[in-house]
C-alpha angles and dihedrals in degrees: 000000000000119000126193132167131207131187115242117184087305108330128097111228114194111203105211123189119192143037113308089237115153106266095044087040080062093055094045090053088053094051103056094031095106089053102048079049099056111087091210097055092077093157134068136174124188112202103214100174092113092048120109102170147003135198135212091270090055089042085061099049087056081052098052088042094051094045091040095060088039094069086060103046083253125143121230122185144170123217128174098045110152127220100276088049088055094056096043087052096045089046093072097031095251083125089074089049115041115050111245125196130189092224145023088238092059095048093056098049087051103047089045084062093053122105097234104109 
């Protein structure tokens, strides 16, 4: 697994390639530690696009991020999830909780209208 993040106006997008499976999921938390730890970073994007699959260890690294950037009023999506993402992520209701966009030009539309900054 290879992550990577970017700036985009003021969101921090991680590109992630390969498969969310507990030791690269490790890897992936370490990585992005010190910005769920930053209290001016209050919006993350993670870029699944070259993601095939994800286990219970990386769906709760979308959790903690999620919940991270919430105590803080901050926004955290995901865009990019393919189809059996989806259904690993709707199978246990995490659908409902995390915000989801087909695209990262969505997301971003969406997450410069946000009242975050």
């Amino acid at each position: 697994m290879k992550i990577s993040h970017r700036l985009v106006d003021d969101i921090y997008v991680f590109d992630i390639i390969g498969d969310f499976f507990t030791d690269d999921s490790e890897k992936v938390e370490h990585y992005i530690q010190p910005f769920l730890q930053d209290d001016g970073v209050l919006k993350i994007l993670f870029n699944c696009e070259q993601v095939d699959y994800i286990d219970s260890f990386g769906m709760g690294l979308l959790v903690h991020a999620h919940k991270e950037l919430g105590k803080r009023r901050g926004f955290f999506g995901i865009c990019n999830p393919n189809d059996t993402i989806m259904d690993v992520l709707e199978s246990v209701g995490l659908n409902s909780m995390l915000n989801f966009y087909a695209t990262e030009a969505d997301a971003v539309m969406v997450l410069n209208k946000s009242k975050t900054n």
